[in-house]
N, CA, C and O of each residue as an XYZ file, in Angstrom:
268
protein
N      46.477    269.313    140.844
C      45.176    269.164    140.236
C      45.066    269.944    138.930
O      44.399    269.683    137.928
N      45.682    270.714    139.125
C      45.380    271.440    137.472
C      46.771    270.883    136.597
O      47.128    271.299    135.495
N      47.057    270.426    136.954
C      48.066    269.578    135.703
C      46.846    268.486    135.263
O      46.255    268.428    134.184
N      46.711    267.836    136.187
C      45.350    266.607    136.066
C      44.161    267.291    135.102
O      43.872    266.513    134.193
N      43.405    268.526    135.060
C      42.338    269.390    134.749
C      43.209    269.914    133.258
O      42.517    270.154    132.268
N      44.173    270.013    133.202
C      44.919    270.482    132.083
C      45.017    268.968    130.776
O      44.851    268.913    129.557
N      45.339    268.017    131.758
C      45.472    266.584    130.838
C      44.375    266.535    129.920
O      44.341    266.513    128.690
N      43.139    266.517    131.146
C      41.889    266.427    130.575
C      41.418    266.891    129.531
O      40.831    266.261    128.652
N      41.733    268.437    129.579
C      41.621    268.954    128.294
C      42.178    268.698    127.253
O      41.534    268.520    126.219
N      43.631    268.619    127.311
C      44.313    267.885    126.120
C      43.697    266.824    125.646
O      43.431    266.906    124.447
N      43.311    265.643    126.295
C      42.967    264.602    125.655
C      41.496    264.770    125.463
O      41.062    263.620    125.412
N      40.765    265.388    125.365
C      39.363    265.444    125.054
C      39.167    266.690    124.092
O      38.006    267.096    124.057
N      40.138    267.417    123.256
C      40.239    268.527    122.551
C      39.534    269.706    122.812
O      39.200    270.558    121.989
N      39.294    269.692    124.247
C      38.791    271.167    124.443
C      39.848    272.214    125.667
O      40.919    271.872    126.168
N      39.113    273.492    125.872
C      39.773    273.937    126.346
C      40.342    273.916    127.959
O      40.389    272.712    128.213
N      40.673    274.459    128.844
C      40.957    273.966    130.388
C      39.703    274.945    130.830
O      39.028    274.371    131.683
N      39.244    276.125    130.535
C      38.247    276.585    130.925
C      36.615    275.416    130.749
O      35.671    275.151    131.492
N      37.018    275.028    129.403
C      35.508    274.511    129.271
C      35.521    272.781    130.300
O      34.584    272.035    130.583
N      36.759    272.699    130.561
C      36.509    271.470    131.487
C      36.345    272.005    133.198
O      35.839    271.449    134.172
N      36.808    272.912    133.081
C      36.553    273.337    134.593
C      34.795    274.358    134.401
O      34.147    274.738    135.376
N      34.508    274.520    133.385
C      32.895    274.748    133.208
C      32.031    273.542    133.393
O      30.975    273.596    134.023
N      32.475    272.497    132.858
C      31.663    270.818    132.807
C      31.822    270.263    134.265
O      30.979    269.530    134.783
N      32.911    270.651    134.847
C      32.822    270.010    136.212
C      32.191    271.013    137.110
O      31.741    270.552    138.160
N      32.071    272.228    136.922
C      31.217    273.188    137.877
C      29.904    273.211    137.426
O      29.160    273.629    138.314
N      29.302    272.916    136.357
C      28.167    272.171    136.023
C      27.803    270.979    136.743
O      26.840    270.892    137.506
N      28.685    269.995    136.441
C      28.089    268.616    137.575
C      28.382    268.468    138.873
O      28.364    267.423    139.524
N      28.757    269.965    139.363
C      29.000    270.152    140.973
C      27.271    270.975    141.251
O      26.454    270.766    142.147
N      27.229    271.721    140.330
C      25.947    272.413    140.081
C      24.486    271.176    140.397
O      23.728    271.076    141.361
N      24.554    270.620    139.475
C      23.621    269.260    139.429
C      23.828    268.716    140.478
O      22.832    268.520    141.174
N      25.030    268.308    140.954
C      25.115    267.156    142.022
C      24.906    267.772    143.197
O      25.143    266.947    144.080
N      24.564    268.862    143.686
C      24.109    269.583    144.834
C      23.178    269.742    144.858
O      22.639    269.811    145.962
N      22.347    269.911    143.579
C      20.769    269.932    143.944
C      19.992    268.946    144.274
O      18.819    269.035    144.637
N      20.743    267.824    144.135
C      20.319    266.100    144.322
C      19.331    266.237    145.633
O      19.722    267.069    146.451
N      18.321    265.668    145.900
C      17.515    265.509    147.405
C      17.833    264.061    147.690
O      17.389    263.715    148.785
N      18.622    262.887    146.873
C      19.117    261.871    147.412
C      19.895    261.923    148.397
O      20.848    262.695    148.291
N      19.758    261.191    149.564
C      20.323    261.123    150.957
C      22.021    260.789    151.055
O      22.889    261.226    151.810
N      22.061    259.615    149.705
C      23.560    259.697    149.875
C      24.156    260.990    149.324
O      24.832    261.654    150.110
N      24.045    261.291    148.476
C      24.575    262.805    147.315
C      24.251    263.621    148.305
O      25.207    264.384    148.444
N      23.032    263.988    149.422
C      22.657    265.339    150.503
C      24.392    264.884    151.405
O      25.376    265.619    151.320
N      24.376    263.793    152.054
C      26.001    263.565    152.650
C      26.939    263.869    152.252
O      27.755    264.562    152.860
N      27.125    263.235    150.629
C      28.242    263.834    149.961
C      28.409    265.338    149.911
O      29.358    265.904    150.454
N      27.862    265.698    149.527
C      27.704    267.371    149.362
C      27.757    268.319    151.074
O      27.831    269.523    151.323
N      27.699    267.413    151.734
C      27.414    268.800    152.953
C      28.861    268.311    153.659
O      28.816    268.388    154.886
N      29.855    267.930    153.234
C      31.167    267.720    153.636
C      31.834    269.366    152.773
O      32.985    269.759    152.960
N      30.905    270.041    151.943
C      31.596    271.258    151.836
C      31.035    272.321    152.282
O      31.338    273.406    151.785
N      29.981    272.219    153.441
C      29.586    272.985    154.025
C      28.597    273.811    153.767
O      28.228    274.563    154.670
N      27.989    273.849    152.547
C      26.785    274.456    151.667
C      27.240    274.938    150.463
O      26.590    275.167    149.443
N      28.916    275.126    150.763
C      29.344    275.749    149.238
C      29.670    275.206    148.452
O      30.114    274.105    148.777
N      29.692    275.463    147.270
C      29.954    274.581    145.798
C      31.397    274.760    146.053
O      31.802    275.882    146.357
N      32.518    273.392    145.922
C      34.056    273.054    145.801
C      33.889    273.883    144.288
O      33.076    274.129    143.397
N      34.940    274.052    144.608
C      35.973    273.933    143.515
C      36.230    272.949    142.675
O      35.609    271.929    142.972
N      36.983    272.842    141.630
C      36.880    271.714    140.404
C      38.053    270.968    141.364
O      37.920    269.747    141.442
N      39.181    271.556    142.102
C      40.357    270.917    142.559
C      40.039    270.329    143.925
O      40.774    269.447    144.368
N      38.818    270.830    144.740
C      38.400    270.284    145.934
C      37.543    269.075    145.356
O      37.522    267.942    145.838
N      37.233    269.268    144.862
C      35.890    268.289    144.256
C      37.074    266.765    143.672
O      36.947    265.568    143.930
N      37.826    267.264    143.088
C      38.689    266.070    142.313
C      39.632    265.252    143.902
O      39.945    264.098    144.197
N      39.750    266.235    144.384
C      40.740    266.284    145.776
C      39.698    264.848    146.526
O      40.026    263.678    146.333
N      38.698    265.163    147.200
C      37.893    264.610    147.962
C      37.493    263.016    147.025
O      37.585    261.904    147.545
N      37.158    263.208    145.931
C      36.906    261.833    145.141
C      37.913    261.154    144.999
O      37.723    259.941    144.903
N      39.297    261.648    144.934
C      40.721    260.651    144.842
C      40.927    260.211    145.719
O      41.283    259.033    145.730
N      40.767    261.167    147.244
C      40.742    260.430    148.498
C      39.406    259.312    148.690
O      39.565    258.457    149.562
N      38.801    259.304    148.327
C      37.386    258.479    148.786
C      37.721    257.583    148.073
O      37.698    256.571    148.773
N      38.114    257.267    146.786
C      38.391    255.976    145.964
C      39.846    255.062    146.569
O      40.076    253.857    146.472
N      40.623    256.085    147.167
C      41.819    255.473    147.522
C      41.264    254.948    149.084
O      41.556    253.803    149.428
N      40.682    255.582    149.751
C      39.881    254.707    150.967
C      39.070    253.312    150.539
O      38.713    252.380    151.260
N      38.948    253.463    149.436
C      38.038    251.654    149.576
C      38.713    251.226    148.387
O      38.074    250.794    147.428
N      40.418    251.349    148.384
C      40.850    250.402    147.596
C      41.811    249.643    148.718
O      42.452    248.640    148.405
């Protein structure tokens, strides 16, 4: 995952910190959601905010389940 988090940065010209800031930002946002699907999504980590590599981890698996 951080080769993946490292790409990112390369190709978007910023740094690997400020992409692992943008995704702990929209882990930030996406937990405060009171939508029922996003309250599900989110309580598969137990109340705590993932990580940028759990967070990427769990969405690669979920996309590869409904392909």
């Amino acid at each position: 995952m951080k080769k993946l988090i490292k790409q990112v940065a390369k190709q978007n010209g910023v740094s690997v910190n400020e992409v692992r800031r943008e995704i702990a930002a929209a882990i930030k946002e996406g937990m405060s959601s009171t939508e029922p699907e996003a309250v599900l999504f989110w309580s598969q980590f137990g109340g705590k905010a993932p990580t940028p590599e759990q967070l990427i981890t769990v969405l690669l698996q979920s996309v590869s389940e409904r392909v």
